[in-house]
N, C-alpha and C positions, 0 to 999 in steps of 0.2 A: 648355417652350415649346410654345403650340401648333402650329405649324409640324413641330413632332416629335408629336404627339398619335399616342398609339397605344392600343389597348385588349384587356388580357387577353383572353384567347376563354373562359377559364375562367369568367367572366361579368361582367353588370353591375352595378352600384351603382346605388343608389337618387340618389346622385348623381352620377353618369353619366347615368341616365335621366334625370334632370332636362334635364342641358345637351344631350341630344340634341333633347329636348323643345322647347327654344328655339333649337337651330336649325335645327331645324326649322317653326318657326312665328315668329319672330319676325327677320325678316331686318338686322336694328341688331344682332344677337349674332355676323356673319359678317364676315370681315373685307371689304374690297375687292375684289373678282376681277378687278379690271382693274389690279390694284398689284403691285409685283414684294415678291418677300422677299428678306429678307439675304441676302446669298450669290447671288441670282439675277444669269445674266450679260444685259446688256443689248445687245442689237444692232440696228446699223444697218439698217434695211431698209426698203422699199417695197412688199415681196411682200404684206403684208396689208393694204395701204390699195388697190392696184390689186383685190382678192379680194372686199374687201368692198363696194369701191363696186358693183361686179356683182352683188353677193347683194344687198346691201339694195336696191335698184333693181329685182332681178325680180321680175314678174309673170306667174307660168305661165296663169295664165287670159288672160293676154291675145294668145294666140300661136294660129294659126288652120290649118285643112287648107294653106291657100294655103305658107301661111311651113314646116311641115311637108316639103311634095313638096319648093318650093325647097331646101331642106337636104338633102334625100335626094337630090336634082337633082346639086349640086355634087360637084368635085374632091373640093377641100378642105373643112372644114366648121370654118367661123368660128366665134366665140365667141357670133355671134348665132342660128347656126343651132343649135347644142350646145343653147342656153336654148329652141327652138323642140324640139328633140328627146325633152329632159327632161318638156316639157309634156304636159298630159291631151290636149291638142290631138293628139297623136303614138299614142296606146294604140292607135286601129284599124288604125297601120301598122305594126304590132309587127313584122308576119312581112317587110315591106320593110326595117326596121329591122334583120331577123336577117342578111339577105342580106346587106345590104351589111357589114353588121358579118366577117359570116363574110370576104366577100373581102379585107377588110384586115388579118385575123387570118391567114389564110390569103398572105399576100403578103409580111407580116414576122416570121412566125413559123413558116410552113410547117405541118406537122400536129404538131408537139411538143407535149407537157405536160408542165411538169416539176413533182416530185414532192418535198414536204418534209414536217419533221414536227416538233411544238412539244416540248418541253422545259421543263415546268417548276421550277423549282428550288426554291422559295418562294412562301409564297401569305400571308405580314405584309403589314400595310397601313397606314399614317398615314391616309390619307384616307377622308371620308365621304361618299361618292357612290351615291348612293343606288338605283338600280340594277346596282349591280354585288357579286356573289356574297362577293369578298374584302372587299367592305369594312369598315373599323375596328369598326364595330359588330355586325356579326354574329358569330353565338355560332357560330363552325366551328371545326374541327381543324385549326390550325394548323400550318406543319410547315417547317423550313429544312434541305434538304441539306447535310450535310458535303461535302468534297470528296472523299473515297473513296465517297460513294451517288451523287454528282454522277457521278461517272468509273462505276463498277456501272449505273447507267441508261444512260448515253452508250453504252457498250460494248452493250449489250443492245440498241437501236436501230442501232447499228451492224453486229451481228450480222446482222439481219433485211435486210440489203441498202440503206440509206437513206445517201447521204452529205451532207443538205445537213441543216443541224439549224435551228430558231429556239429560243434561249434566254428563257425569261420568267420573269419575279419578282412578286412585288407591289409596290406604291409602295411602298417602305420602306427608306430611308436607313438607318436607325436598326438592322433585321436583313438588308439586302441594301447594303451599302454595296459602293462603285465599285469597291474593289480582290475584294472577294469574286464579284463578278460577273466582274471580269477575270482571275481564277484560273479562273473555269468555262470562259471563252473559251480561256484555254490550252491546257484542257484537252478542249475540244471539237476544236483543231487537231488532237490527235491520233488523232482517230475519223472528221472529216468533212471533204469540201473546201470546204463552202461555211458560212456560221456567219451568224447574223440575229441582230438582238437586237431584244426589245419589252420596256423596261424604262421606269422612269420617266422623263422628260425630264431632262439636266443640261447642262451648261457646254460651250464648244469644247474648252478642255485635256482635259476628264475621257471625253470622246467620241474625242480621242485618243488619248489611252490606252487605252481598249479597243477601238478599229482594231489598236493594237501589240500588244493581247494577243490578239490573233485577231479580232476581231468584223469581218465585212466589208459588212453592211449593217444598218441600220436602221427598227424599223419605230414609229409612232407616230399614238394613234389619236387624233384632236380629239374626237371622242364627236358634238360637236353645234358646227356654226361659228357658231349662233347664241347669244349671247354673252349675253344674256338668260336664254335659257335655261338657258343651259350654268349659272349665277350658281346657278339655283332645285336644279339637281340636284349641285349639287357644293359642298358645306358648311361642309367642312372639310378643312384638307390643302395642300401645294404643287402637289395637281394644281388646286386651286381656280383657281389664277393661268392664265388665259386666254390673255395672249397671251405670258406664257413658254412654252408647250405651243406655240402656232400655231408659234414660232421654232422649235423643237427640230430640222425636218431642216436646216434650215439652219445651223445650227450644227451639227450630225453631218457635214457636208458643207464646212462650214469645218476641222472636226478630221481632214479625211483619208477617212472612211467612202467606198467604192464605189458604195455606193446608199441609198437613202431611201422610204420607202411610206409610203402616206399611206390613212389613212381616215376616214368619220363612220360613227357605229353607227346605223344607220334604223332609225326608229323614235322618235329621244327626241322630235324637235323635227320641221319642215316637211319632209321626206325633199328633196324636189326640189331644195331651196336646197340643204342640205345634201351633195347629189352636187355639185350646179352647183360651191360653193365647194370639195370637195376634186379636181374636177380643175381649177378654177383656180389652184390651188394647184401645184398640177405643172405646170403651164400657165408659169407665170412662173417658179419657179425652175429649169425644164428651158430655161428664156431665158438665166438668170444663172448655169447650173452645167450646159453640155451634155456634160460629158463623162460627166457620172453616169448612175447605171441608177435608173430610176424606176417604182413600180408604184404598182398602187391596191388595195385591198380594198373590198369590199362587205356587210360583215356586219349582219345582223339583230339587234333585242334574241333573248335565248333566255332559257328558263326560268330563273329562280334562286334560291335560299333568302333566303326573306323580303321577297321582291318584290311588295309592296303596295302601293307608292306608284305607281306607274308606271302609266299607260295609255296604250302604245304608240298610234303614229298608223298607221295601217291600211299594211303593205306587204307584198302578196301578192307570190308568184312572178312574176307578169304585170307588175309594177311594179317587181322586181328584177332581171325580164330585159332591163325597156325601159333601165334606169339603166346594167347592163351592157354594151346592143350602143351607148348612146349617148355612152358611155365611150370603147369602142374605137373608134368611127366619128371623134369626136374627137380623140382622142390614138392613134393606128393603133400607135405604138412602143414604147408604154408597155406593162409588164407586169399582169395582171389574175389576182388572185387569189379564189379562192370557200372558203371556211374549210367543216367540217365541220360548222358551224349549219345547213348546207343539207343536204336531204336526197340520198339515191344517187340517184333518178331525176333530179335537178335539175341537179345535178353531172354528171353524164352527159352531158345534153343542153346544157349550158354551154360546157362544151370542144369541143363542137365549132362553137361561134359566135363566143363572145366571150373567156373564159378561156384564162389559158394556164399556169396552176400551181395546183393544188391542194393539202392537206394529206391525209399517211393515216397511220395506223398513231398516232390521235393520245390523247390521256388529257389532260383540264385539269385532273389533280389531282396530287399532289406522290406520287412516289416510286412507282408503281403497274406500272411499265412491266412487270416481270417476272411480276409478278399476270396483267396485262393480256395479255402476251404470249405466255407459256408454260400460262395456265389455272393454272400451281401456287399454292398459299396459301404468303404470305411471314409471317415473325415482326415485320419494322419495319413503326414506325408509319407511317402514309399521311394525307396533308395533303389535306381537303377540296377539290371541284374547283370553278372558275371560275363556270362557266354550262353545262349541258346541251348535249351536241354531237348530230346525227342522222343521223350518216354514222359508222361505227365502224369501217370497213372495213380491213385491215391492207393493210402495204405489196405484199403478193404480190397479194390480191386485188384492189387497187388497180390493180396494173402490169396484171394482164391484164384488167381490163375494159375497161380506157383502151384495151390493143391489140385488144380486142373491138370497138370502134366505128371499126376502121380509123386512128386514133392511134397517136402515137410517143412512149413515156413516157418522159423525160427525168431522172438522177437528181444531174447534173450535166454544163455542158462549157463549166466554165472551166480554161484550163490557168494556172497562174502562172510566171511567166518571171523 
C-alpha cells in the first residue's frame, strides 16, 4: 500500500528512481493532500477555518510605523496588532519589540529556563518529504532501538542530571508503531518526571494510550501552514495529508495529553504567514482547551543529506528574534522553545527576552548518546541524524551558562498529586 511506502536504505532501484522521478515532477502521480486515509480519525472542529481565514487574508506589506507603535502602545495585543508586529513594517523596532517582549516573559515566567533534551529512538520513514534528512528516499543508516538500548540511552541521559526527556521516531508506522513507542514512554517514566513526544500524528484513542503509558505532552510540527505548499514538498506518505496533521493537537488533547506545541519550520514557505498561523493556532485552541499547557517552537530549515531541492526563503537571526518577541508579546503565557538549530550566542541572548526552555545535551541521531556523552567508542550500530544542530553544548554547560546571565535553569517543577 502506498500509504505504508517505505524504502531500504540499502539502496535504490532503477525502479524506485523512476517513481520518485514522477513524483516528483509530475503532480497527477500524488495522491490528494487535502484527503484523509483509511484509518485516518476525522474531527469536528472550527480551529482551522478561524486560522486560515487570517493567514490567507494577511498582507504584511500592508501594515505601517503608525499600526506598529499602536501595538507596542497597548495592554493587550490583538490579533490585528500580532499581524502589524510579524510585519517588515516592525524590523526598526526590534529592540522595542525586545523590551516589551522581555517584561512579559519576565512577569509570567520570572527568570526561569527550563531545560530538556531529545531522544531518539528511530529514524524509518514512510514519507517523502523532501527537505527532511529521514526521509524514505534517502540512502542513510537506518537504525531502530530495542527496548534494552532504549532503557541504556534513557539511563545515560539520566545519569547526566536531565529529568524531562522528548521522545522522537521517524514517521513510520510500519517500524515505530503505537505500542513500541508506548513501551518507550514506560519506560522513560522511570528515568524522567517530565516525558514529550514528537511522533507521527495519530487518532484520539491511540494519543490515549500513550498519555497511560507515560507520555505527558505533545509536540507536532505543521512544517508550512501553507497548504499549497506544504502539497509540492510532501509527496508521499500520511504526513502528506494536510489537515490530519493541523488536527493532531487536538486530538492529543481530546486523548488526555497535558500539553500540546505547535510549530512551522521557517523557511519552507512565507515565514510570516507561517508564524501568524501557528500562533493562531494556539490562539483558539487555548479558547477551547484552557486548561492545557501550550508552547510554540521556532525552528529554522538546517543543513541535511541530500537537500537539493530546497531554497529556503531568507530567515536571519533579526527575523527570528522579531517572530519570537512577537510571539511572547502576543501569547505572554505560552511557553517558547529555541532548539539547538540555533547557535550558543543566539540562545544566549533569547532567554533572556523571549524564550523560556531550551534543549542541551542533544544528538538527532539514533543510539549515540554514550559516544556523545562519555567521548568513549561504542561496538553498536548508530542510526544517521536528522538535520545538523549548532549548539552541542551538554547539560552541565548548559545549566551554568543560563546561571551565567543571571537566569534560573529549571529541570523540572511539576509535582504529581
Amino acid at each position: 500500500m502506498e500509504n505504508r511506502f517505505f524504502i531500504d536504505s540499502e539502496g535504490l532501484s532503477a525502479e524506485v528512481l523512476e517513481k520518485k522521478h514522477k513524483l516528483e515532477t509530475d503532480p497527477s502521480c500524488r495522491k490528494n493532500h487535502m484527503e484523509y486515509l483509511p484509518g485516518m480519525e476525522q474531527i469536528e472542529s472550527d480551529v482551522c477555518r478561524h486560522v486560515m481565514q487570517h493567514v490567507n487574508t494577511y498582507d504584511s506589506s500592508g501594515y505601517t510605523t503608525k499600526d506598529v507603535l499602536a501595538a507596542l502602545g497597548h495592554d493587550t495585543c490583538s490579533i490585528e496588532d500580532f499581524k502589524a508586529l510579524l510585519s517588515p513594517a516592525a524590523a526598526p523596532f526590534l529592540e522595542e519589540m525586545a523590551q516589551k517582549a522581555r517584561l512579559e516573559t519576565g512577569k509570567h515566567f520570572g527568570n526561569t529556563v527550563y531545560l530538556f533534551t531529545p531522544l531518539y529512538i528511530a529514524n524509518y520513514c514512510e514519507n517523502y518529504c523532501v527537505y527532511c534528512g529521514f526521509n524514505c528516499y534517502n540512502h542513510i543508516k537506518r537504525m531502530k532501538l530495542n527496548m534494552e538500548q532504549i532503557e541504556h540511552e534513557m539511563k545515560i541521559i539520566a545519569d547526566s542530571g536531565m529529568e524531562e526527556i522528548l521522545i522522537l521516531t521517524g514517521e513510520s508506522r510500519g517500524q515505530s508503531d503505537v505500542e513500541y513507542i508506548g513501551e518507550a514512554c514506560k519506560l522513560a517514566r522511570k528515568y524522567f518526571r517530565m516525558v514529550g513526544l514528537e511522533v507521527y500524528p495519530v487518532n484520539t484513542e491511540e494519543y490515549r494510550y500513550l498519555h497511560e503509558c507515560g507520555a505527558d505532552y505533545v509536540t507536532v510540527f505543521q512544517e508550512t501552514y501553507d497548504a499549497d505548499k506544504y502539497e509540492t514538498l510532501h509527496l508521499l506518505g500520511h504526513k502528506r495529508v494536510w489537515p490530519y496533521r493541523f488536527d493532531a493537537q487536538e486530538r492529543a488533547l481530546r486523548g488526555g495529553m497535558r500539553g500540546v506545541a505547535f510549530s512551522a519550520l521557517l523557511g519552507l514557505s512565507d515565514f510570516r504567514k507561517d508564524a501568524l498561523a501557528s500562533a493562531l493556532h494556539v490562539y483558539y485552541l487555548q479558547r477551547k482547551y484552557p486548561h492545557a499547557e501550550m508552547s510554540l517552537s521556532c525552528p529554522r530549515l538546517r543543513p541535511i543529506l541530500n537537500n537539493d531541492k530546497i531554497n529556503p526563503l531568507d530567515v536571519g537571526e533579526k527575523e527570528l528574534c522579531q517572530v519570537l518577541c512577537a510571539y511572547r508579546i502576543f501569547l505572554p503565557f505560552v511557553g517558547i522553545t529555541v532548539s539547538s538549530r540555533e547557535n550558543e550566542a543566539f540562545r544566549n541572548g533569547i532567554v533572556k527576552i523571549a524564550a523560556t526552555k531550551v534543549s542541551a545535551g542533544v544528538s538527532t541521531g539514533i543510539g549515540d548518546h554514550e559516544s556523545k556523552y562519555s567521548g568513549k567508542e561504542t561496538d553498536g550500530a548508530q542510526g544517521d541524524e536528522q538535520f545538523e544542530i549548532d549548539d552541542s553544548r551538554s547539560l552541565d554547560t548548559m545549566y551554568k551558562d543560563i546561571s551565567a546571565e543571571g537566569l534560573q535553569p529549571v529541570l523540572n517543577d511539576y509535582l504529581y498529586v
